[in-house]
N, CA, C and O atoms as CSV, one atom per row, in Angstrom:
chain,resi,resn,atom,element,x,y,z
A,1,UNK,N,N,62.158,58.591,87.031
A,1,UNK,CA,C,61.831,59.835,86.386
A,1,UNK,C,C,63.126,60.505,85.975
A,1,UNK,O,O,63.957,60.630,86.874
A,2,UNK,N,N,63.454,60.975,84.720
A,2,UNK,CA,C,64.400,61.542,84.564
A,2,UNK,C,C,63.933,62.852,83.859
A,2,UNK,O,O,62.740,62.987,83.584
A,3,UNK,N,N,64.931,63.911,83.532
A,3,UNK,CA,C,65.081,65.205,83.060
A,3,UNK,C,C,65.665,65.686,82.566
A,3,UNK,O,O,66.463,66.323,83.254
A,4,UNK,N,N,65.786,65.803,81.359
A,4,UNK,CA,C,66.499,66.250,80.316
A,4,UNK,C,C,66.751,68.361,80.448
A,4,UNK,O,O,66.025,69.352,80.371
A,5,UNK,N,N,68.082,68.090,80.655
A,5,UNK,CA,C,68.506,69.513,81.085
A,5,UNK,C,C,69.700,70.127,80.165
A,5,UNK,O,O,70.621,69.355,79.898
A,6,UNK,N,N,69.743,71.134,79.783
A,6,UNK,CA,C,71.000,71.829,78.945
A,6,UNK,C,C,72.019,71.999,79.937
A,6,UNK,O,O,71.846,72.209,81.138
A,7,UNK,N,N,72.793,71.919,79.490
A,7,UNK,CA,C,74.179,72.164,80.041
A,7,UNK,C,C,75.161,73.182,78.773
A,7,UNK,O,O,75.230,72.614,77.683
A,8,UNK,N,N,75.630,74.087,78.823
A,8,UNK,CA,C,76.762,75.035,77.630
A,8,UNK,C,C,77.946,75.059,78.504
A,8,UNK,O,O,78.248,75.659,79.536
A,9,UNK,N,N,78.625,74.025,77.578
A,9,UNK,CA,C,79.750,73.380,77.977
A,9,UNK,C,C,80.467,74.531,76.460
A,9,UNK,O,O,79.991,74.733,75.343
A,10,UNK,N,N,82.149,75.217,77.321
A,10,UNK,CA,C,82.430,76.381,76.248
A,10,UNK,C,C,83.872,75.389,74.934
A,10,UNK,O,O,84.959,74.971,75.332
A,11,UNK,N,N,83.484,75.310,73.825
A,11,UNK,CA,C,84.110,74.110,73.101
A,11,UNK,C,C,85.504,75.427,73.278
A,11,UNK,O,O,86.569,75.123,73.815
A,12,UNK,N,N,85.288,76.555,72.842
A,12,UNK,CA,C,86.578,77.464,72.603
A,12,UNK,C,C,85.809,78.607,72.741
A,12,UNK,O,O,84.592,78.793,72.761
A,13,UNK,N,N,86.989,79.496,72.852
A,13,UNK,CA,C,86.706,80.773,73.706
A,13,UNK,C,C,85.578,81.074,73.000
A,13,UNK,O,O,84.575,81.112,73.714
A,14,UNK,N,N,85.347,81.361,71.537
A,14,UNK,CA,C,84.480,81.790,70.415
A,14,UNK,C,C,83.524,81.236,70.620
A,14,UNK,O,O,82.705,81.965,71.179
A,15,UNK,N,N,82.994,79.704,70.345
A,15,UNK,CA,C,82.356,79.037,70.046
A,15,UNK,C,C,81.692,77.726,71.408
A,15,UNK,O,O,82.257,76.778,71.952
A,16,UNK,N,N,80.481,78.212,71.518
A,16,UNK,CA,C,80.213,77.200,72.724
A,16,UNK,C,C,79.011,75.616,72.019
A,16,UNK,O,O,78.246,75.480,71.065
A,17,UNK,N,N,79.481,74.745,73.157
A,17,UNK,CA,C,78.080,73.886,72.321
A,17,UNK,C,C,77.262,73.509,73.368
A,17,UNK,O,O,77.930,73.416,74.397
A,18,UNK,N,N,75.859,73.201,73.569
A,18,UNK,CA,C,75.461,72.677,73.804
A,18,UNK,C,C,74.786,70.941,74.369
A,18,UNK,O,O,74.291,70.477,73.341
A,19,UNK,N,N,74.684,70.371,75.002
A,19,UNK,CA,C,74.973,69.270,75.366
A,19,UNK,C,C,73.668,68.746,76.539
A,19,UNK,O,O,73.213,69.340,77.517
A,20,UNK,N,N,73.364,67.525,76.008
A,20,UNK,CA,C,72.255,67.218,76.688
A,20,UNK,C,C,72.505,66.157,77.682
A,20,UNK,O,O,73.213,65.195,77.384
A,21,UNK,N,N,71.924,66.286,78.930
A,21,UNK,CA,C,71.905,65.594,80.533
A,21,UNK,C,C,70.525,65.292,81.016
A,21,UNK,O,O,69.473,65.885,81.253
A,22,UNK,N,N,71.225,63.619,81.062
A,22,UNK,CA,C,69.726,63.090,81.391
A,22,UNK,C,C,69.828,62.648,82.713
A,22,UNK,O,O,70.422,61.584,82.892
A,23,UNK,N,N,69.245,63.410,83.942
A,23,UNK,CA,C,69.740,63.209,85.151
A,23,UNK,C,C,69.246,61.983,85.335
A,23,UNK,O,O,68.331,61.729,84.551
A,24,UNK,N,N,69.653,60.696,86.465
A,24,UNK,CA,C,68.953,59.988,87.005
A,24,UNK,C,C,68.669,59.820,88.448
A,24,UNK,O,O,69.548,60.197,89.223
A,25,UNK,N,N,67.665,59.353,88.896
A,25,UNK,CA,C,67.149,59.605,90.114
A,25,UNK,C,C,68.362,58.592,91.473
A,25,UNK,O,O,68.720,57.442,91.218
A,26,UNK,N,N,68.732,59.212,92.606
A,26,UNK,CA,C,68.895,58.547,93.344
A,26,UNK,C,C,68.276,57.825,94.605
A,26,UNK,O,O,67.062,57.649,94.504
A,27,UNK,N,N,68.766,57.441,95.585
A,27,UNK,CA,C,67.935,56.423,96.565
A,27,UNK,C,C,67.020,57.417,97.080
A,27,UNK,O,O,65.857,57.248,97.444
A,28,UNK,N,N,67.671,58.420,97.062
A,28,UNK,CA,C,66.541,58.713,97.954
A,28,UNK,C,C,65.831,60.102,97.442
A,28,UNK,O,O,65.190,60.770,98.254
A,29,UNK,N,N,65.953,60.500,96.143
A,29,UNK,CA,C,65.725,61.539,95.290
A,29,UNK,C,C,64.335,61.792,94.579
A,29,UNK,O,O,64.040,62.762,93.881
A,30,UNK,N,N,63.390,60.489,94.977
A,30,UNK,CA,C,62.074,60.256,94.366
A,30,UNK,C,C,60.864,60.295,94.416
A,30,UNK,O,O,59.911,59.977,93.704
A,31,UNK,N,N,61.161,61.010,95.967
A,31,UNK,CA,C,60.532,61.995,96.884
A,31,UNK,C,C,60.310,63.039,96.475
A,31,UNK,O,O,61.263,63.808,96.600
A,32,UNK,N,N,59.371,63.483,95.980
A,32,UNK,CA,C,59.246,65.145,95.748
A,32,UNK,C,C,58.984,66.111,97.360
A,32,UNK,O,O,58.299,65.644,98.270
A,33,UNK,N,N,59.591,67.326,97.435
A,33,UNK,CA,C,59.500,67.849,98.237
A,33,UNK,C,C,58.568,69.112,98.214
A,33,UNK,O,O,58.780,69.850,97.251
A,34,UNK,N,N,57.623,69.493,99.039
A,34,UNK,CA,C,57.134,70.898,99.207
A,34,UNK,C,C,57.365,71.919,100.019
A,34,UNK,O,O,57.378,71.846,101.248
A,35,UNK,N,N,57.566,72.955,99.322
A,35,UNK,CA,C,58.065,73.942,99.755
A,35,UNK,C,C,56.884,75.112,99.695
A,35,UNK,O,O,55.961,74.719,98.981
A,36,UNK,N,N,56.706,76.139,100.119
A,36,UNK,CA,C,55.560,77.236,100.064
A,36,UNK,C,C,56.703,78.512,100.698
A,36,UNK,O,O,56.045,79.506,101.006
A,37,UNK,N,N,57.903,78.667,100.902
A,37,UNK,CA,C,58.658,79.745,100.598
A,37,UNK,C,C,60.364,79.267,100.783
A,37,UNK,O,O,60.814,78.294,101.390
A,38,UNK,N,N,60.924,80.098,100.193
A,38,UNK,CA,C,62.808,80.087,100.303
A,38,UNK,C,C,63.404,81.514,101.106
A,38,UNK,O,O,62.930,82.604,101.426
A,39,UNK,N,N,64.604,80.883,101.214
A,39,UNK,CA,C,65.426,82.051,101.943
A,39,UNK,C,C,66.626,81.788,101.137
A,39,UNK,O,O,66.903,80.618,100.875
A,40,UNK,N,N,67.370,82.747,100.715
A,40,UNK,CA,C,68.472,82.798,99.972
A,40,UNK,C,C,69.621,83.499,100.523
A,40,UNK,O,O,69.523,84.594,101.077
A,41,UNK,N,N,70.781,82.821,100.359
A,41,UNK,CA,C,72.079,83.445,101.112
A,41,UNK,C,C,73.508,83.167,100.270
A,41,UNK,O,O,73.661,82.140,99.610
A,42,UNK,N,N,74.354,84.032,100.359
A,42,UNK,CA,C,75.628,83.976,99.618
A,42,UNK,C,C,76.739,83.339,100.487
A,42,UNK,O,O,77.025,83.897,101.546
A,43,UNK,N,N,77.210,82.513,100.217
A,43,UNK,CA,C,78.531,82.159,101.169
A,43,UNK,C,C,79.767,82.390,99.848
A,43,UNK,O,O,79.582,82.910,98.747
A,44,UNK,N,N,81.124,81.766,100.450
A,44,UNK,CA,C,82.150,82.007,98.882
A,44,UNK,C,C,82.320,80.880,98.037
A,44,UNK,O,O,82.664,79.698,98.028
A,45,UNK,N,N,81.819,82.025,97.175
A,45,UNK,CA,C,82.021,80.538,95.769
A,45,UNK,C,C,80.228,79.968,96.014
A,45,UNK,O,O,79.827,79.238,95.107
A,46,UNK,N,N,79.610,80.150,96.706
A,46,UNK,CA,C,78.539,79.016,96.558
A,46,UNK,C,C,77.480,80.116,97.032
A,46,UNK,O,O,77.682,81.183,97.613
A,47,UNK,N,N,76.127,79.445,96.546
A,47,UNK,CA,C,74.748,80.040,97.093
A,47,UNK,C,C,73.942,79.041,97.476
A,47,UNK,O,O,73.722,78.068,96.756
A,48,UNK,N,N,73.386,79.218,98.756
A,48,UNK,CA,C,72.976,78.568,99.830
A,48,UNK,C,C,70.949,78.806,99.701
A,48,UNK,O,O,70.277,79.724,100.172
A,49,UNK,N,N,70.503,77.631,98.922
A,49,UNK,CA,C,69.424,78.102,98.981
A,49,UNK,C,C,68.068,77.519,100.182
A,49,UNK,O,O,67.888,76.303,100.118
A,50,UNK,N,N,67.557,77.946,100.763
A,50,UNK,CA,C,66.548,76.927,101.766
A,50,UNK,C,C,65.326,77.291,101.258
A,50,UNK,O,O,64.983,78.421,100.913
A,51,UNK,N,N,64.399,75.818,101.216
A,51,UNK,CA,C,63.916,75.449,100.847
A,51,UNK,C,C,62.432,75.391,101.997
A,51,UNK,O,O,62.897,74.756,102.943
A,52,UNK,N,N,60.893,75.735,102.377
A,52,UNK,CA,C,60.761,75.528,103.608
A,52,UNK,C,C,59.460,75.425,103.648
A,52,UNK,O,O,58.897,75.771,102.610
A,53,UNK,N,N,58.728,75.027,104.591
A,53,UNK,CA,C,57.206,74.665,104.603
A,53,UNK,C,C,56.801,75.751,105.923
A,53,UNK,O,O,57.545,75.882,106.895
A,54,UNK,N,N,55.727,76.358,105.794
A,54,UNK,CA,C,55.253,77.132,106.841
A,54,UNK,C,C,53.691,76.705,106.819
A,54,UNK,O,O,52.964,76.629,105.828
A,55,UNK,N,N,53.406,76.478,108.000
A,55,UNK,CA,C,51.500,75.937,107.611
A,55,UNK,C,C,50.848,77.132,107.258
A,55,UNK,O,O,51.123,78.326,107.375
A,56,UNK,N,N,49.824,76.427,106.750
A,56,UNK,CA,C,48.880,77.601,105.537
A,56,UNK,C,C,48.114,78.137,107.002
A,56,UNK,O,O,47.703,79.297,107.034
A,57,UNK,N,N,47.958,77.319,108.103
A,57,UNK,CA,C,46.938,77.755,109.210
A,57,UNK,C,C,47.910,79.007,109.987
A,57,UNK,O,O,47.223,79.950,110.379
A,58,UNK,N,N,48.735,79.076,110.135
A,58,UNK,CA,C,49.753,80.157,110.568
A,58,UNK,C,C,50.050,81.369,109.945
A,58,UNK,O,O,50.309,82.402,110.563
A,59,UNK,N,N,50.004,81.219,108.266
A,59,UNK,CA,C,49.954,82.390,107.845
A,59,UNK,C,C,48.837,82.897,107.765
A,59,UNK,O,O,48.816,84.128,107.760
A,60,UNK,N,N,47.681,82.249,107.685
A,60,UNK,CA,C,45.975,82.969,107.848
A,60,UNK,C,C,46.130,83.506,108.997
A,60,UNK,O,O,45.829,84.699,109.022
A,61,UNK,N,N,46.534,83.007,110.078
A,61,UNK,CA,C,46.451,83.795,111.493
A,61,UNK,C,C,47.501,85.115,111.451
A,61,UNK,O,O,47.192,86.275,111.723
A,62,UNK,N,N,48.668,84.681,111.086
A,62,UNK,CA,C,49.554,86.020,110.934
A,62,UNK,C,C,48.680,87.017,110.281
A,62,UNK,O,O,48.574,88.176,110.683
A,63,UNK,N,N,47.957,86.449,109.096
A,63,UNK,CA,C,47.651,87.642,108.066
A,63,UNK,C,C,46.217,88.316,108.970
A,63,UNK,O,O,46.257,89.540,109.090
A,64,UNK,N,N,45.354,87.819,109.409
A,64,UNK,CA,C,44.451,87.899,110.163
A,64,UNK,C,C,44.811,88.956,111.250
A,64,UNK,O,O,44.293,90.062,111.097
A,65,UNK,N,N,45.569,88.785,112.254
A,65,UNK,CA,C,46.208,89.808,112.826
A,65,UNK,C,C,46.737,90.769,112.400
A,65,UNK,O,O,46.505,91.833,112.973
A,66,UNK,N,N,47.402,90.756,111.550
A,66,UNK,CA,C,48.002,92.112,110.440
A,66,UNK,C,C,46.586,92.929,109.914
A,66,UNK,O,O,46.447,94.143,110.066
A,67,UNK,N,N,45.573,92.055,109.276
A,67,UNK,CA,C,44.341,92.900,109.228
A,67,UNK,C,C,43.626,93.898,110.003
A,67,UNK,O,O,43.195,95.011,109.703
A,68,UNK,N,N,43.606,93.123,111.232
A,68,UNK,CA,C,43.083,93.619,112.417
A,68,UNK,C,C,43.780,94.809,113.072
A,68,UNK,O,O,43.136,95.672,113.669
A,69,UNK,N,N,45.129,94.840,112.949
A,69,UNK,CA,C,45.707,95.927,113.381
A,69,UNK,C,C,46.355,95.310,114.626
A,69,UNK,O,O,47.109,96.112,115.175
A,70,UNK,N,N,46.280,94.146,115.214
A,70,UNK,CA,C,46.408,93.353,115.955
A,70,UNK,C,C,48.303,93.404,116.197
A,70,UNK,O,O,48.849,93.567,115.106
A,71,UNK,N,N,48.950,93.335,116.952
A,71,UNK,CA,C,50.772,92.941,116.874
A,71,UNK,C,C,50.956,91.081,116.537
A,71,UNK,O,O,50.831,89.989,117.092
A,72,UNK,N,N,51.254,91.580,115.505
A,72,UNK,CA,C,51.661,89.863,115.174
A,72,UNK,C,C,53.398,89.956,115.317
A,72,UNK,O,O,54.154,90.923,115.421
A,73,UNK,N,N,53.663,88.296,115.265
A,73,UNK,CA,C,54.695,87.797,116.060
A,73,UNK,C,C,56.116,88.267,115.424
A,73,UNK,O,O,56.083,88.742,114.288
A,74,UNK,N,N,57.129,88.180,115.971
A,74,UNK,CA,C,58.168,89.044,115.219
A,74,UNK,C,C,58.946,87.433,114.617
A,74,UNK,O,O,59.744,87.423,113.679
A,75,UNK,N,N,58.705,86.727,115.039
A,75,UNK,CA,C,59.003,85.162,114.615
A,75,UNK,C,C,58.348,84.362,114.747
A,75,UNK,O,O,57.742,84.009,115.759
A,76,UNK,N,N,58.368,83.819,113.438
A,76,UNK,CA,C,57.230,82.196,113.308
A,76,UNK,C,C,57.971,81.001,112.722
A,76,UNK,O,O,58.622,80.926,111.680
A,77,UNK,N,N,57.665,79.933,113.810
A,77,UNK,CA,C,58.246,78.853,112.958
A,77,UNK,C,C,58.106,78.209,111.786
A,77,UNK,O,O,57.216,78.543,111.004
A,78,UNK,N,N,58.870,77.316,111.546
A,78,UNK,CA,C,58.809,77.007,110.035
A,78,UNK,C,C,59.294,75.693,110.181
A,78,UNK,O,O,59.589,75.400,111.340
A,79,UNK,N,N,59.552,74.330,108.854
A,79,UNK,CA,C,60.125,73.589,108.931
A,79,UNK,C,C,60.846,73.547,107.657
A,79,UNK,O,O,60.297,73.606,106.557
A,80,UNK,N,N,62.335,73.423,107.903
A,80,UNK,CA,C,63.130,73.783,106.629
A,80,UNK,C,C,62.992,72.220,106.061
A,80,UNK,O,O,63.300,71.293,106.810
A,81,UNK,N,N,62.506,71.962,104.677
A,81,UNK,CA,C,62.002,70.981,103.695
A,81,UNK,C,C,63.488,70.852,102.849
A,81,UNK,O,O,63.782,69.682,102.606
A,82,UNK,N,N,64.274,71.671,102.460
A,82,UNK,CA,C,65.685,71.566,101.872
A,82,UNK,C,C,66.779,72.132,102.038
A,82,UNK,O,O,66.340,73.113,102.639
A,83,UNK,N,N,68.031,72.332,101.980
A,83,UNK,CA,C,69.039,73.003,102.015
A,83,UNK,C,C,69.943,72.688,100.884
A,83,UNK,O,O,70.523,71.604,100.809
A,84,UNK,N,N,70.084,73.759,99.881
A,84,UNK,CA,C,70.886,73.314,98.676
A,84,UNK,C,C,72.349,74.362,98.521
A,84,UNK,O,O,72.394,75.577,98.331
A,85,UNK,N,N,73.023,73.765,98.618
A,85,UNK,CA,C,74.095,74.638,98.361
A,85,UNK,C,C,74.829,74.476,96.558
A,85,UNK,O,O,75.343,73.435,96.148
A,86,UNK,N,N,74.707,75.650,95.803
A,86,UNK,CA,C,74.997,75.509,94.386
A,86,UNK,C,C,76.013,76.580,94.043
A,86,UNK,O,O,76.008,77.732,94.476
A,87,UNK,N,N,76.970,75.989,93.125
A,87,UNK,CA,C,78.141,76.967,92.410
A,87,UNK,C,C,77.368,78.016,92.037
A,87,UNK,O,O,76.283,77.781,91.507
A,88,UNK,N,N,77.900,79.670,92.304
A,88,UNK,CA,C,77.860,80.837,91.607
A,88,UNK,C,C,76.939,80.464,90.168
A,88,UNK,O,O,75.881,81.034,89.901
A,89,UNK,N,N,77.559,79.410,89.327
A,89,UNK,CA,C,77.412,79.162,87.953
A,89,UNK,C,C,76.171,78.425,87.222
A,89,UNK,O,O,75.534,78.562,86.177
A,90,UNK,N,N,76.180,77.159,88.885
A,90,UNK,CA,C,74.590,76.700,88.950
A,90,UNK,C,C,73.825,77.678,89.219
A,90,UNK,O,O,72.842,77.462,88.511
A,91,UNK,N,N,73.616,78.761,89.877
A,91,UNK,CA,C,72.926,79.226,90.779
A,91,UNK,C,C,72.023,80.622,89.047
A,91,UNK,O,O,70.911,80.962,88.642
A,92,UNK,N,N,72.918,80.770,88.843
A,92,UNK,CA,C,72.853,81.887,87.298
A,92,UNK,C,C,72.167,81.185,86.096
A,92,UNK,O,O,71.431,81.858,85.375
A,93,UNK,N,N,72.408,79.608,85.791
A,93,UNK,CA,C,71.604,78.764,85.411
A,93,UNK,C,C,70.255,78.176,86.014
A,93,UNK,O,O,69.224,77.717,85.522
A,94,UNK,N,N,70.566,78.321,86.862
A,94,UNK,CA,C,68.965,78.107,87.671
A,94,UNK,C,C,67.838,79.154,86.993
A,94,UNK,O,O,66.760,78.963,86.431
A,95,UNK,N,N,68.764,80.581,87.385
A,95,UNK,CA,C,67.987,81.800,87.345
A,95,UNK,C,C,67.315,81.684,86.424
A,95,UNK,O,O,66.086,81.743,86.430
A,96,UNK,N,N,68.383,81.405,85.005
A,96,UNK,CA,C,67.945,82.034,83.745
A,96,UNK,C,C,66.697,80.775,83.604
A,96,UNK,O,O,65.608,81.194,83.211
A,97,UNK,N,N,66.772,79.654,83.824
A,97,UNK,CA,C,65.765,78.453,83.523
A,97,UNK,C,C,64.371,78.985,84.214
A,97,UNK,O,O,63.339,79.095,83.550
A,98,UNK,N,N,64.445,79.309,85.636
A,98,UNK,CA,C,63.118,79.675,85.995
A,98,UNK,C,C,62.642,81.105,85.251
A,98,UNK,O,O,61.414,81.185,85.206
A,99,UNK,N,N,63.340,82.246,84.661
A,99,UNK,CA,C,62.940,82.885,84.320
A,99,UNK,C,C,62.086,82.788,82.968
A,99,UNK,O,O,61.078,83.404,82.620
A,100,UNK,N,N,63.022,81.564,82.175
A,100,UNK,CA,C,62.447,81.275,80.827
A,100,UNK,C,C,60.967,80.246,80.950
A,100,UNK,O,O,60.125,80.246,80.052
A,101,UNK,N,N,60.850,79.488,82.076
A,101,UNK,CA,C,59.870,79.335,82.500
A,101,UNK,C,C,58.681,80.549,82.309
A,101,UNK,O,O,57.794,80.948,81.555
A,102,UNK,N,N,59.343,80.798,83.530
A,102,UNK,CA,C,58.245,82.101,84.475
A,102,UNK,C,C,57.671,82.653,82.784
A,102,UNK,O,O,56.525,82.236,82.616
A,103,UNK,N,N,58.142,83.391,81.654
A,103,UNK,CA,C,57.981,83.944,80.217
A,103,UNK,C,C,56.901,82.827,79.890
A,103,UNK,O,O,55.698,82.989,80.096
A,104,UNK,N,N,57.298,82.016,79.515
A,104,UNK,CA,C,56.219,80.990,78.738
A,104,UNK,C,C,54.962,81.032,79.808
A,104,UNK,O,O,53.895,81.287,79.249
A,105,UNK,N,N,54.911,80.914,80.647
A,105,UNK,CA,C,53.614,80.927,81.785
A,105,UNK,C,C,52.643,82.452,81.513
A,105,UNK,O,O,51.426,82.633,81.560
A,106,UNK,N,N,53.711,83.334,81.238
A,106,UNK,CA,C,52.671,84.536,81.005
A,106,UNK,C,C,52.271,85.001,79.567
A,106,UNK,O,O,51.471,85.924,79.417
């Protein structure tokens, strides 16, 4: 499976071009992963994103108790599904891609 992704590579200060990347998959990359929430963090120079699975039966019960008026837990486990650490520069390209997404969806 590959994916054709932009990259704006700057030709001169003025003038930038565009340039197309066709990622290819590695050994062990062909795995799709699921995730159902993230946690996001800044370190230097890089952003640290996690990636994480929480069972759907745990948050019905959390939410269930929250209904009720009930004290739900001040911590729930989870199982972290990824850990990505990306340049400042990836991380701003990411943004803008899911946002231009997120637009076309609505």
């Amino acid at each position: 499976m590959t994916d054709n992704n932009e990259l704006q590579a700057e030709a001169t200060k003025s003038q930038s071009t565009q340039i197309n990347i066709r990622m290819q998959q590695g050994e062990h990359t062909g795995q799709p992963l699921y995730s159902n929430f993230t946690s996001v963090q800044s370190g230097q120079g890089v952003i640290i994103v996690d990636f994480g699975f929480l069972d759907p039966q745990t948050i019905h019960a959390v939410n269930r108790l929250a209904r009720s008026g009930e004290k739900i837990p001040e911590t729930v486990g989870a199982r972290m599904s990824c850990r990505l650490a990306i340049s400042v520069e990836a991380a701003n390209s990411l943004a803008q891609q899911l946002n231009q997404l997120f637009h076309k969806k609505t």
